[in-house]
PyMOL Python script that loads the backbone (N, CA, C, O; Angstrom):
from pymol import cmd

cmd.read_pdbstr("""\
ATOM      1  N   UNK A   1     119.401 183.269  78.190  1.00  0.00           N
ATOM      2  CA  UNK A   1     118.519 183.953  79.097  1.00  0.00           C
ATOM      3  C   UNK A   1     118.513 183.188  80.420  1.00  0.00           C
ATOM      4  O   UNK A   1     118.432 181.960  80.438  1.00  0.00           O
ATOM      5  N   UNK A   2     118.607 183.983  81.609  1.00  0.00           N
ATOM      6  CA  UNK A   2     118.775 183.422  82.640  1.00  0.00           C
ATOM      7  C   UNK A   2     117.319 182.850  83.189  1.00  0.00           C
ATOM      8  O   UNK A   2     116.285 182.953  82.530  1.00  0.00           O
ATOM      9  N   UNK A   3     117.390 182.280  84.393  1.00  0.00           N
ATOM     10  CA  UNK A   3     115.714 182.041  84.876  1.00  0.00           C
ATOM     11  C   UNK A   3     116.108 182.612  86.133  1.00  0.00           C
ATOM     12  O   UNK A   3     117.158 182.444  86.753  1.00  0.00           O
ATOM     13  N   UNK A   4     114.663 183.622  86.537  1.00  0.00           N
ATOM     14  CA  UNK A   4     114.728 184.155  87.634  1.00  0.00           C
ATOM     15  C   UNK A   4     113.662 184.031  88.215  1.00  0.00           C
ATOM     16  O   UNK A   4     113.144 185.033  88.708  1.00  0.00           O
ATOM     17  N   UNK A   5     112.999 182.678  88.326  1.00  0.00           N
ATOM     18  CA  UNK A   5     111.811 182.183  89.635  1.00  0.00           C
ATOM     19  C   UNK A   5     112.407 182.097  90.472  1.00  0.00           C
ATOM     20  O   UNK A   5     111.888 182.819  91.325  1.00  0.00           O
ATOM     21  N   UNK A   6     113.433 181.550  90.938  1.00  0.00           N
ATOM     22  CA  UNK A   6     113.606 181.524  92.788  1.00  0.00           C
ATOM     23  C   UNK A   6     113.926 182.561  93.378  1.00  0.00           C
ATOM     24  O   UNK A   6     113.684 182.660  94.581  1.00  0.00           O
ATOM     25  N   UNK A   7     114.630 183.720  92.588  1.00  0.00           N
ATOM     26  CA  UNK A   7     114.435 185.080  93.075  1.00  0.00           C
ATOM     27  C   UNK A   7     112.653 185.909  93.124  1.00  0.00           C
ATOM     28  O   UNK A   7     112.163 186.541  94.060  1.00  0.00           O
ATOM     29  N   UNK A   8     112.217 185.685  92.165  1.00  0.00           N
ATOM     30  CA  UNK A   8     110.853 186.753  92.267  1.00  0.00           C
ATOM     31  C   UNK A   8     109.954 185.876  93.525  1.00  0.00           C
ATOM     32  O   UNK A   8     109.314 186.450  94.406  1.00  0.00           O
ATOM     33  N   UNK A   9     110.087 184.171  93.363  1.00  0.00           N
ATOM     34  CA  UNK A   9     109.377 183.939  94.240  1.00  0.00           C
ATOM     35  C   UNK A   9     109.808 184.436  95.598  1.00  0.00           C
ATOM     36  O   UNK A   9     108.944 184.882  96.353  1.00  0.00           O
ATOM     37  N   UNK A  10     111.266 184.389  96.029  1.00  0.00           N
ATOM     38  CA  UNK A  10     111.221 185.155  97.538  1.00  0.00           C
ATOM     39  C   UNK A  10     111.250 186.468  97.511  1.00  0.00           C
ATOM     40  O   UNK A  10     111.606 187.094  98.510  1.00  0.00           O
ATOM     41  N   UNK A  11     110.956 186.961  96.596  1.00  0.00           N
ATOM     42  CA  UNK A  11     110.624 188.850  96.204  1.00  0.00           C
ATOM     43  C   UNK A  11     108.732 188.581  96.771  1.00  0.00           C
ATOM     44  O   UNK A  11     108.096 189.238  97.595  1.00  0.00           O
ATOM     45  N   UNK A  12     108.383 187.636  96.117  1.00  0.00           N
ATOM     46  CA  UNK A  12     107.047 187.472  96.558  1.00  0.00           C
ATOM     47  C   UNK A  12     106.606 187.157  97.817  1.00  0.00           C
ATOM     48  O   UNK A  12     106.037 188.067  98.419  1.00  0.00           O
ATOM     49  N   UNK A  13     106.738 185.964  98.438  1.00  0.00           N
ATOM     50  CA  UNK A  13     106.683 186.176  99.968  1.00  0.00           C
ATOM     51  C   UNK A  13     107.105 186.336 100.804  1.00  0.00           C
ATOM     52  O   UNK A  13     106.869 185.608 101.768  1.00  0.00           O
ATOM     53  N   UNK A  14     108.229 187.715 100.895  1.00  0.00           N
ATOM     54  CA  UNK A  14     108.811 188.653 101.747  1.00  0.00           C
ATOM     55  C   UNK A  14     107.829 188.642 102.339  1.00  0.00           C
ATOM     56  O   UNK A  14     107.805 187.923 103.338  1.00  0.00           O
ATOM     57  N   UNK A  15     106.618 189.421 101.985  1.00  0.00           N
ATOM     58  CA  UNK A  15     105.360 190.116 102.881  1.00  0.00           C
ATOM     59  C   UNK A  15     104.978 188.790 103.849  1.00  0.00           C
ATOM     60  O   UNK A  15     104.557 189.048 104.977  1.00  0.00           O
ATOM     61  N   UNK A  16     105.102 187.479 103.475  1.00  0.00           N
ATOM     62  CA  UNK A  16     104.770 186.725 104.516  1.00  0.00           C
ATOM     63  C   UNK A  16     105.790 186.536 105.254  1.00  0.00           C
ATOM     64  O   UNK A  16     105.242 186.051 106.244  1.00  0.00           O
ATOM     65  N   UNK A  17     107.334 186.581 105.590  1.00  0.00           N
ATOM     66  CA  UNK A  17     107.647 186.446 106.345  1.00  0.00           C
ATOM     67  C   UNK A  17     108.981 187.000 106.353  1.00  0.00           C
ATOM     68  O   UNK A  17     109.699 187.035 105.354  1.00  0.00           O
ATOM     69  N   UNK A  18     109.314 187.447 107.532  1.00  0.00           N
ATOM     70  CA  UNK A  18     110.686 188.728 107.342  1.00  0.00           C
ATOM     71  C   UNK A  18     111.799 187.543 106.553  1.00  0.00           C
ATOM     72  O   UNK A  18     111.394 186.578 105.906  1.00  0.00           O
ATOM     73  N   UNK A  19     113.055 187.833 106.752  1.00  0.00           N
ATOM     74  CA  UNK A  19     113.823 188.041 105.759  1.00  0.00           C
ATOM     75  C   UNK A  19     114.239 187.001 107.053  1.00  0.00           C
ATOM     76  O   UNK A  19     113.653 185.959 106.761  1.00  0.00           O
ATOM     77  N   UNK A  20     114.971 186.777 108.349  1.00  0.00           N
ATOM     78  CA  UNK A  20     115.195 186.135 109.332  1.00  0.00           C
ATOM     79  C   UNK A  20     114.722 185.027 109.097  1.00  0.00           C
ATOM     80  O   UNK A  20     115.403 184.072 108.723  1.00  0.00           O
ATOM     81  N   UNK A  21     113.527 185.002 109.278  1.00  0.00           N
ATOM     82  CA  UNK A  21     112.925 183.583 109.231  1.00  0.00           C
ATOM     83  C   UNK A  21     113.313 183.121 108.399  1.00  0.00           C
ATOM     84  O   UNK A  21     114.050 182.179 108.688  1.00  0.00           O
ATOM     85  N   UNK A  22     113.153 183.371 107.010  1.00  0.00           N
ATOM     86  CA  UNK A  22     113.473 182.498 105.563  1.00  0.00           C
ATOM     87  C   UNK A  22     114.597 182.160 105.566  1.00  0.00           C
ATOM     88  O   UNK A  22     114.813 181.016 105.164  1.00  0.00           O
ATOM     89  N   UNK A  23     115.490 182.802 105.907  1.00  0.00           N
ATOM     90  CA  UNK A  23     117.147 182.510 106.449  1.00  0.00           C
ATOM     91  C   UNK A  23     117.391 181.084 107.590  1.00  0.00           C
ATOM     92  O   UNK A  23     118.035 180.047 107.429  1.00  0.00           O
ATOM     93  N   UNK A  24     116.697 181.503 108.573  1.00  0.00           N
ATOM     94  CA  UNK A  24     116.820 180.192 109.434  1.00  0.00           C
ATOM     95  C   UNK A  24     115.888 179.399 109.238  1.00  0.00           C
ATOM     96  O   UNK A  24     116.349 178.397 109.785  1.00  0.00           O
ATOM     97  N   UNK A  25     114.500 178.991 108.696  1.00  0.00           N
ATOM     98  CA  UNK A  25     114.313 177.995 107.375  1.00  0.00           C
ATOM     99  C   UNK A  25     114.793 177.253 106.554  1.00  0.00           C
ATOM    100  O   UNK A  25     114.424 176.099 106.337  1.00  0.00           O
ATOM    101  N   UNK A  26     115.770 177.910 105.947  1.00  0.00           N
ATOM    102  CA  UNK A  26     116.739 177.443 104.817  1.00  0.00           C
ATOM    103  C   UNK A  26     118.202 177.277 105.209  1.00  0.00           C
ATOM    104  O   UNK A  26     119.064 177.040 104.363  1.00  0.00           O
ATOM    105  N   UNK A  27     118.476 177.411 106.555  1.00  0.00           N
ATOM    106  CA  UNK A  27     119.754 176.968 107.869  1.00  0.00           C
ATOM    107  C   UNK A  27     118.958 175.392 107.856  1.00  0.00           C
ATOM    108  O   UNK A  27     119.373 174.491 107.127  1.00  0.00           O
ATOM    109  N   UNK A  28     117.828 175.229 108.725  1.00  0.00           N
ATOM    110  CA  UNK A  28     117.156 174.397 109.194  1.00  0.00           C
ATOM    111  C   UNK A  28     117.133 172.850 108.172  1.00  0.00           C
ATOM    112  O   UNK A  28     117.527 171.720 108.460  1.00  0.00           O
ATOM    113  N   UNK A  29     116.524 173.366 106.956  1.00  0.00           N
ATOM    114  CA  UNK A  29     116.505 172.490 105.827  1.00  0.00           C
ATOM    115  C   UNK A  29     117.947 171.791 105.515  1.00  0.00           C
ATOM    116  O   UNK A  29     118.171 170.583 105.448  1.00  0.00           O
ATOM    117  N   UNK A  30     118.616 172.576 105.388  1.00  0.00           N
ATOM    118  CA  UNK A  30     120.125 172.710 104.659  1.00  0.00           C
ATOM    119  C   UNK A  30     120.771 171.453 106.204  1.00  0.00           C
ATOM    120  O   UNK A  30     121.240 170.342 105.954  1.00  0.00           O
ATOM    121  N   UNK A  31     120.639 171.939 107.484  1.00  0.00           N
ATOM    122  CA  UNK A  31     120.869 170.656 108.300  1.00  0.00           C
ATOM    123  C   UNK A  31     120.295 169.869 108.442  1.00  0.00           C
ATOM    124  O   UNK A  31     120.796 168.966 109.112  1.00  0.00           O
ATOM    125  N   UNK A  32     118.736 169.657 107.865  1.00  0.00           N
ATOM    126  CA  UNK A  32     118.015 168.275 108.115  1.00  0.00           C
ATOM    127  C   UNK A  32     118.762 166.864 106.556  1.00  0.00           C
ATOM    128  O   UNK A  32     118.913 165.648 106.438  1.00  0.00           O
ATOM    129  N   UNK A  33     118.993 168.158 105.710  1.00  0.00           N
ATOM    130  CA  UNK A  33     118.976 167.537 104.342  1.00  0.00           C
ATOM    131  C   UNK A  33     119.395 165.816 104.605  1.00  0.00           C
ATOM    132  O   UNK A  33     118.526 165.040 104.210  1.00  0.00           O
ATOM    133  N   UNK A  34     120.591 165.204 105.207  1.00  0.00           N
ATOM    134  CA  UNK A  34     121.153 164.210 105.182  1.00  0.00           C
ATOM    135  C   UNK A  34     120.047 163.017 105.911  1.00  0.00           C
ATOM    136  O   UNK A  34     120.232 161.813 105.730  1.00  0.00           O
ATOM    137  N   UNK A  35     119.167 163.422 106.547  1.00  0.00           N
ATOM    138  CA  UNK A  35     118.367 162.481 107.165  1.00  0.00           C
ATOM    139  C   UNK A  35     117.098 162.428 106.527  1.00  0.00           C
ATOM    140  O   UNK A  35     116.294 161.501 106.632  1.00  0.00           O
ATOM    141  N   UNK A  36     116.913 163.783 105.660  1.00  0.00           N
ATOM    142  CA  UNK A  36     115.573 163.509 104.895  1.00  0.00           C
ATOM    143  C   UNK A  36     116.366 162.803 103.824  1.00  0.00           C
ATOM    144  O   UNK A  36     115.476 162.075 103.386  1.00  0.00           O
ATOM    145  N   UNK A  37     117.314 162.554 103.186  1.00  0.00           N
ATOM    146  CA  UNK A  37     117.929 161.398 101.861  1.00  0.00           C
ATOM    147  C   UNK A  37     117.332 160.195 102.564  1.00  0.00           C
ATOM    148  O   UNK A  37     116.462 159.425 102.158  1.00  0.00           O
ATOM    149  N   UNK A  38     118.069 160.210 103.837  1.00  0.00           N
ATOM    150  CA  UNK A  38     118.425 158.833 104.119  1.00  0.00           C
ATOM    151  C   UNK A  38     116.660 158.454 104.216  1.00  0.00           C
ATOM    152  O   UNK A  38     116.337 157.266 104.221  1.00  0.00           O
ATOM    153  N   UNK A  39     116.158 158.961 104.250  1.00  0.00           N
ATOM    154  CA  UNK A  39     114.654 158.742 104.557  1.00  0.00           C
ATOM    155  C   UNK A  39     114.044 158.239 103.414  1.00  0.00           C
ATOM    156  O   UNK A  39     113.474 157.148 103.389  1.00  0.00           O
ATOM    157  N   UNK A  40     114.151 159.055 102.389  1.00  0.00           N
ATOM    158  CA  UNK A  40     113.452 158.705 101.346  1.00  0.00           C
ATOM    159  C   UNK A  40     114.221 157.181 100.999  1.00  0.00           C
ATOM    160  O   UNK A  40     113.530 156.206 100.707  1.00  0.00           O
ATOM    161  N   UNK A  41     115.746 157.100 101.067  1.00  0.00           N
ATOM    162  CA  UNK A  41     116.374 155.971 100.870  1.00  0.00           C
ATOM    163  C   UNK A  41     115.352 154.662 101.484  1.00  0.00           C
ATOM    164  O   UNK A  41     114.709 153.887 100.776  1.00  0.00           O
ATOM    165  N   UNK A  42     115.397 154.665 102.703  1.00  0.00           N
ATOM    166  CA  UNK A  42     114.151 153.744 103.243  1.00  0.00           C
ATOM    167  C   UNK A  42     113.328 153.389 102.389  1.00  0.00           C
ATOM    168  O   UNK A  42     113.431 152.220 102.018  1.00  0.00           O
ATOM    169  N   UNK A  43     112.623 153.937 101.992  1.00  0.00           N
ATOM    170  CA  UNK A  43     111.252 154.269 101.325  1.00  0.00           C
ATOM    171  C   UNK A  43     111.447 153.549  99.722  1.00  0.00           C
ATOM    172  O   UNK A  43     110.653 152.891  99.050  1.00  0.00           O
ATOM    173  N   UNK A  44     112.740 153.952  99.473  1.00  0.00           N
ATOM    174  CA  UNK A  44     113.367 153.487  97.887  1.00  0.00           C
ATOM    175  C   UNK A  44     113.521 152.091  98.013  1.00  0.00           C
ATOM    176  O   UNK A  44     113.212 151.285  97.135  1.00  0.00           O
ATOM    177  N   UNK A  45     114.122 151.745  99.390  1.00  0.00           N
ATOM    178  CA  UNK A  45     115.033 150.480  99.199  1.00  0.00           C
ATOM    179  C   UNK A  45     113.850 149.291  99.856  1.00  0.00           C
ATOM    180  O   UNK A  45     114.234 148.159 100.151  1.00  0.00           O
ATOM    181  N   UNK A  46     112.887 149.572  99.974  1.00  0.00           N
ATOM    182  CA  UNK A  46     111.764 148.762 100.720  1.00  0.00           C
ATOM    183  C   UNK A  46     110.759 148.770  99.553  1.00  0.00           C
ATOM    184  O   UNK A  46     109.899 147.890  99.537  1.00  0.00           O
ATOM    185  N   UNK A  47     110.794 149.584  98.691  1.00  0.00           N
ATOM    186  CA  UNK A  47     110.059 149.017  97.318  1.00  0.00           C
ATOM    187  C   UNK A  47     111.023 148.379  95.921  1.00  0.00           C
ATOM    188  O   UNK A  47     110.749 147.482  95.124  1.00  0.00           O
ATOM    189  N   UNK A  48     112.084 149.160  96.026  1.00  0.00           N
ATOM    190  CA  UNK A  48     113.158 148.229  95.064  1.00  0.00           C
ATOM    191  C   UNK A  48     112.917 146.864  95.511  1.00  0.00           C
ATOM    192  O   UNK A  48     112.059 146.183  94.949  1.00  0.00           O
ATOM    193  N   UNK A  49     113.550 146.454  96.396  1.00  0.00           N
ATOM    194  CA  UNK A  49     113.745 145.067  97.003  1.00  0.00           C
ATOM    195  C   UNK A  49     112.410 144.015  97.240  1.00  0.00           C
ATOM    196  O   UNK A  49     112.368 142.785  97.232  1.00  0.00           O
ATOM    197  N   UNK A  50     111.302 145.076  97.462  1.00  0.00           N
ATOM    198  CA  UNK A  50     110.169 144.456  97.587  1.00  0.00           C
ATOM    199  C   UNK A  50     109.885 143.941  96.004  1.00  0.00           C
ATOM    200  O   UNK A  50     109.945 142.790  95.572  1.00  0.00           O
ATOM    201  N   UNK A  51     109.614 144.959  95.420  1.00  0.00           N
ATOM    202  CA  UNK A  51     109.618 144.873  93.778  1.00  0.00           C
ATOM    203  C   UNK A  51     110.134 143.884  93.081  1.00  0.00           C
ATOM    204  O   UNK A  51     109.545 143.356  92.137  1.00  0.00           O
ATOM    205  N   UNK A  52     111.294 143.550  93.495  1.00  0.00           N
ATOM    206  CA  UNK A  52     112.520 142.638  92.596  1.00  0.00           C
ATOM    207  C   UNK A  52     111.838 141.603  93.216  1.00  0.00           C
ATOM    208  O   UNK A  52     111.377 140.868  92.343  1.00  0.00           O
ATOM    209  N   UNK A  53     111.473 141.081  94.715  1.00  0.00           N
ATOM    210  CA  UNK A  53     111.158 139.756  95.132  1.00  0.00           C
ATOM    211  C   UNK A  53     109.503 139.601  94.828  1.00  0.00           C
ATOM    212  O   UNK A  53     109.028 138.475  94.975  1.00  0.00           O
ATOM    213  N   UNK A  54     108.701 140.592  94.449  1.00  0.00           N
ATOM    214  CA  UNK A  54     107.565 139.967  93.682  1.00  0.00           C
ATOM    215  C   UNK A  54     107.485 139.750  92.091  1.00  0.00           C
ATOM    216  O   UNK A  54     106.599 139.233  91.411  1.00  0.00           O
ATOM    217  N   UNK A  55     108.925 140.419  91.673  1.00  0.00           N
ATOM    218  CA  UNK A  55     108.769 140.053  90.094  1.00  0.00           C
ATOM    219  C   UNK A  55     109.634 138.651  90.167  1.00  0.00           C
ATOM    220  O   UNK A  55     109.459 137.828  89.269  1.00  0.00           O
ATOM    221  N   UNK A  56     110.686 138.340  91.371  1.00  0.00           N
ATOM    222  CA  UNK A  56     111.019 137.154  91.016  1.00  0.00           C
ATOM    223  C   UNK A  56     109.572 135.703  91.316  1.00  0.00           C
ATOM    224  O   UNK A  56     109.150 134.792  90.605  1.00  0.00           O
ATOM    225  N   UNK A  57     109.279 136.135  92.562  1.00  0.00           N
ATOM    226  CA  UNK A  57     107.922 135.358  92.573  1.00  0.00           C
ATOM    227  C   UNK A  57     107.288 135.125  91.175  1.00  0.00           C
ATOM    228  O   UNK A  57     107.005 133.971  90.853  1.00  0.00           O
ATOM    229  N   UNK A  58     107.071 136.067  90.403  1.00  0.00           N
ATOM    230  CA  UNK A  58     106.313 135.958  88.781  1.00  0.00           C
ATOM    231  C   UNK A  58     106.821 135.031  88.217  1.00  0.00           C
ATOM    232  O   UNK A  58     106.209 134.167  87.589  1.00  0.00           O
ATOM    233  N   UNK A  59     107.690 135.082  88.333  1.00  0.00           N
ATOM    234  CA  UNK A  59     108.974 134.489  86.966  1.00  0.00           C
ATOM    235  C   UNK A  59     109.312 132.334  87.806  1.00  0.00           C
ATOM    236  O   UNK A  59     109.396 131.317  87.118  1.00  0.00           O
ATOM    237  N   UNK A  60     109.398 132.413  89.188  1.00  0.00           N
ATOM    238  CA  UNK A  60     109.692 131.463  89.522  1.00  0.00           C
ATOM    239  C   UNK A  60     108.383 130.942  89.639  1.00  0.00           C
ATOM    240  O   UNK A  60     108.337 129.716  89.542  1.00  0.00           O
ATOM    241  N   UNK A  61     107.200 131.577  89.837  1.00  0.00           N
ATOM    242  CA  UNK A  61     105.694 130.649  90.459  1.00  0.00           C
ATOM    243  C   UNK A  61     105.748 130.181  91.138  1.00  0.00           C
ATOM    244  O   UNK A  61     105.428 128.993  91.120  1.00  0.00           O
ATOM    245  N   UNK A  62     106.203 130.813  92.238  1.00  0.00           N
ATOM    246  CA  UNK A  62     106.423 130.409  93.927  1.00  0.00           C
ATOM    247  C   UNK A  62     105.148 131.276  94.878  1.00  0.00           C
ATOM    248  O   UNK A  62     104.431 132.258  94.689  1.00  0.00           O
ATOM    249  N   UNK A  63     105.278 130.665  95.546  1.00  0.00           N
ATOM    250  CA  UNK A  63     104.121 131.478  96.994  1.00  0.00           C
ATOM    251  C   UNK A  63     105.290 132.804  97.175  1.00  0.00           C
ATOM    252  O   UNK A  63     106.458 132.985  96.831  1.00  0.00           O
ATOM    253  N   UNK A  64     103.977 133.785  98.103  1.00  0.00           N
ATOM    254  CA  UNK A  64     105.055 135.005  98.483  1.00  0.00           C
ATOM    255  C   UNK A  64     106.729 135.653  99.071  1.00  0.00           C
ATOM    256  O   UNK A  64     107.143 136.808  99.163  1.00  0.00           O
ATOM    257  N   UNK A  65     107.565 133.941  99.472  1.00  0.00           N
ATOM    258  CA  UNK A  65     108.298 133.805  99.772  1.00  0.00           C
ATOM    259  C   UNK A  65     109.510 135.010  99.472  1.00  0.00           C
ATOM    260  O   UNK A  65     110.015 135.758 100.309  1.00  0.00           O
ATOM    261  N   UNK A  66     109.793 134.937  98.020  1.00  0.00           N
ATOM    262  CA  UNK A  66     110.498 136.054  97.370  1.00  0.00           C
ATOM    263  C   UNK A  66     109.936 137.534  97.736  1.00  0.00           C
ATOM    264  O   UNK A  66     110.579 138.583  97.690  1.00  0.00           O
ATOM    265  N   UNK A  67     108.946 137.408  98.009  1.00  0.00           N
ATOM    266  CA  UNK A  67     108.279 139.239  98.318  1.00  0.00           C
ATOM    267  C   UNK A  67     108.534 138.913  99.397  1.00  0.00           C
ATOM    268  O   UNK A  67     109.731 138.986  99.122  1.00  0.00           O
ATOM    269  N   UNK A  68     108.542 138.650 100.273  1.00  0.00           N
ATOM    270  CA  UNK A  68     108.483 138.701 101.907  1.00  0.00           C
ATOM    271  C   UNK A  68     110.223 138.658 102.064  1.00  0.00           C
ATOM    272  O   UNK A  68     110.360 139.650 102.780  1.00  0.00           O
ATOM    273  N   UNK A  69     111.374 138.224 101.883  1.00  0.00           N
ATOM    274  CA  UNK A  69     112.599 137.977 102.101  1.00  0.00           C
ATOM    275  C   UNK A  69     112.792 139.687 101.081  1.00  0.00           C
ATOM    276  O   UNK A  69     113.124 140.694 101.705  1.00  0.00           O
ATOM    277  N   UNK A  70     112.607 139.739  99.977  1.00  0.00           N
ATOM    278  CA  UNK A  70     112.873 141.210  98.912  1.00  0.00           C
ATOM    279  C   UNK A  70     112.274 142.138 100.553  1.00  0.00           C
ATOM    280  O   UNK A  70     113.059 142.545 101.409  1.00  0.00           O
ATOM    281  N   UNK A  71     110.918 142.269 100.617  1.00  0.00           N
ATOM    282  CA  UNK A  71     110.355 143.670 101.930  1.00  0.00           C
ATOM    283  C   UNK A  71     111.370 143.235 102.824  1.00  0.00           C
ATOM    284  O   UNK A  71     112.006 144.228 103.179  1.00  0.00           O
ATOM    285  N   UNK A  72     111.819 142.170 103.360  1.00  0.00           N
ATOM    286  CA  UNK A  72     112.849 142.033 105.255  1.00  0.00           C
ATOM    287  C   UNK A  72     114.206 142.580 104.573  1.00  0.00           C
ATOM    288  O   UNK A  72     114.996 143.113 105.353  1.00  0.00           O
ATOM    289  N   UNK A  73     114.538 142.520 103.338  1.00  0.00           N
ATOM    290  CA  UNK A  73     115.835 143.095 102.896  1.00  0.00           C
ATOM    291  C   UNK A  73     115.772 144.419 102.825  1.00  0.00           C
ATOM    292  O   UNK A  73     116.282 145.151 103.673  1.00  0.00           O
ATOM    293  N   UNK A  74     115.293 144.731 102.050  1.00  0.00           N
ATOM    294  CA  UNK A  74     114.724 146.218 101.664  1.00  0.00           C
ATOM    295  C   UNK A  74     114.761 146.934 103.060  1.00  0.00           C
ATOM    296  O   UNK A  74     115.403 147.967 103.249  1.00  0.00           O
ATOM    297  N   UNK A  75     113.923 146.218 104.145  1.00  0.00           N
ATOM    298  CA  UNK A  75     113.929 146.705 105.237  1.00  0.00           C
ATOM    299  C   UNK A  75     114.921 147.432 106.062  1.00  0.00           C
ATOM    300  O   UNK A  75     114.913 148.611 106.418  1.00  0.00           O
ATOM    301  N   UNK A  76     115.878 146.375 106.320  1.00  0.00           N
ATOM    302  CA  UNK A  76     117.002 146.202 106.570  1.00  0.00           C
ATOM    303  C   UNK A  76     118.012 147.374 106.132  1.00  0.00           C
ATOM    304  O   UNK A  76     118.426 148.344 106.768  1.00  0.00           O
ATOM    305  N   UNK A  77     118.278 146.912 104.729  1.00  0.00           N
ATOM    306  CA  UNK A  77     119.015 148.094 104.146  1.00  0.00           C
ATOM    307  C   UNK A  77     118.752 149.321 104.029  1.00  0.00           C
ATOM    308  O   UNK A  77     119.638 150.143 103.795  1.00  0.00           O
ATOM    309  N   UNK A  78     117.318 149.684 104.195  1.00  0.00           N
ATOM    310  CA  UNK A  78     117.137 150.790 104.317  1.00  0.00           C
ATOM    311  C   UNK A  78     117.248 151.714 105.804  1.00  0.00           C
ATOM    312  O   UNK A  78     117.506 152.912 105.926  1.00  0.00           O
ATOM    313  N   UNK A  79     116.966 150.733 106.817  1.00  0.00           N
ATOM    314  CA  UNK A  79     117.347 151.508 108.205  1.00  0.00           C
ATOM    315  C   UNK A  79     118.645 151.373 108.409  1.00  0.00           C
ATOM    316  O   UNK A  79     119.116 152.053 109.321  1.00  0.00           O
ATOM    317  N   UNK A  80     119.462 150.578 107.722  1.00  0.00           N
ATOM    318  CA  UNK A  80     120.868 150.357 107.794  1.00  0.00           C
ATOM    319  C   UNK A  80     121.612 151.546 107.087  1.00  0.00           C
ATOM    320  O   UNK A  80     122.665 151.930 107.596  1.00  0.00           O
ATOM    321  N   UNK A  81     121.195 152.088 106.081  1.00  0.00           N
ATOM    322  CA  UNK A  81     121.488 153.662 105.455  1.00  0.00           C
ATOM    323  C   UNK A  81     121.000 154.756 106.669  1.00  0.00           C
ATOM    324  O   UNK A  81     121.837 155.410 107.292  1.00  0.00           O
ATOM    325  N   UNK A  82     119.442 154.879 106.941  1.00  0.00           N
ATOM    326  CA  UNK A  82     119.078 155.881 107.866  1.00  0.00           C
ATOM    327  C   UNK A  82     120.088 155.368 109.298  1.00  0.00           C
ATOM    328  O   UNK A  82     120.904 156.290 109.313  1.00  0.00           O
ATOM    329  N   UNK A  83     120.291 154.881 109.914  1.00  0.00           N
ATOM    330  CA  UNK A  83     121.063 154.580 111.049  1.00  0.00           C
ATOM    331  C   UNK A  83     122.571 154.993 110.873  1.00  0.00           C
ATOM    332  O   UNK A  83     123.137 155.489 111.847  1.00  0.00           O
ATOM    333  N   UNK A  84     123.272 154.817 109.672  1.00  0.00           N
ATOM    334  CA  UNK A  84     124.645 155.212 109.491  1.00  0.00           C
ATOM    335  C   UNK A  84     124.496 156.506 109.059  1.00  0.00           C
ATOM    336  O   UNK A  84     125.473 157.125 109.481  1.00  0.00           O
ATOM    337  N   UNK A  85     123.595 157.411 108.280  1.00  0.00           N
ATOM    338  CA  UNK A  85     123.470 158.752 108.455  1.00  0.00           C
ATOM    339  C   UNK A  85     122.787 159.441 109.204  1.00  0.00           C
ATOM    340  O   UNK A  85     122.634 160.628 108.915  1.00  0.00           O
ATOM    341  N   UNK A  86     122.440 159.129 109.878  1.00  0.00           N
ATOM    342  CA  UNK A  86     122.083 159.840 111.484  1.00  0.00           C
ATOM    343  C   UNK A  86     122.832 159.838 112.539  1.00  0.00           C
ATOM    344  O   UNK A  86     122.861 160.798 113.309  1.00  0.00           O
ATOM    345  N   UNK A  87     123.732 158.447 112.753  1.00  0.00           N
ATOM    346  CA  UNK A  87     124.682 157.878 113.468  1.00  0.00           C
ATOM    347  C   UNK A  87     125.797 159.662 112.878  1.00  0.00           C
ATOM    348  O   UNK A  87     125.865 160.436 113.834  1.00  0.00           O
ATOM    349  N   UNK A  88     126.303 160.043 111.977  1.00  0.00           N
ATOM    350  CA  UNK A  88     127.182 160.663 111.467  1.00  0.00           C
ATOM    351  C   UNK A  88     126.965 161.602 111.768  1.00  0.00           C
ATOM    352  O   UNK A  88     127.989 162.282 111.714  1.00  0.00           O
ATOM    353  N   UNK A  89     125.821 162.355 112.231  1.00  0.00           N
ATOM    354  CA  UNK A  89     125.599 163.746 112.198  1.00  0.00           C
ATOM    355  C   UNK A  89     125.925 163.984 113.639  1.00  0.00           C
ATOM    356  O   UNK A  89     125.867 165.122 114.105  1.00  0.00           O
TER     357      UNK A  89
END
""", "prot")
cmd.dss("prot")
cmd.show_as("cartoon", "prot")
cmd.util.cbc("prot")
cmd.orient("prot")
C-alpha cells in the first residue's frame, strides 16, 4: 500500500495558496537546501566537538581547557563547512 500524505496534504492547502506559489516555494527551498545543511552542520560540529572536549575534561579532571579548545574547534570547522558551501554556490 502506497502512502499518500504529501499528495492530500497539497490537495489540502491549494485553497491557501495558488499552485505558483507552492511551485516557487519549493524552487526556493530546493536552492537554499545546500546552505541550510551547511548550517545545521555548524550547529552539529560546535556541539560534537564541544561535547567530546567536556567529556574529555570528565575523564582527565582538568579545568575547562578541553571544552573551550573542543567549542574553538567545533567552531572553526563548522564555518569552515558553511564558508566552502556557500563559497560553491
Amino acid at each position: 500500500m502506497t502512502d499518500h500524505r504529501p499528495q492530500t496534504f497539497w490537495r489540502s492547502i491549494k485553497f491557501l495558496a495558488p499552485a505558483r506559489s507552492i511551485r516557487y516555494l519549493q524552487r526556493n527551498l530546493n536552492r537554499g537546501e545546500p546552505s541550510i545543511l551547511a548550517s545545521y552542520a555548524l550547529i552539529g560540529a560546535v556541539i560534537a566537538f564541544g561535547g567530546a572536549g567536556y567529556m574529555l575534561d570528565r575523564y582527565v579532571d582538568s579545568s575547562p581547557w578541553f571544552l573551550i579548545a573542543g567549542l574553538l574547534l567545533g567552531i572553526c570547522a563548522g564555518f569552515y563547512n558553511l564558508v566552502k558551501t556557500t563559497w560553491r554556490l
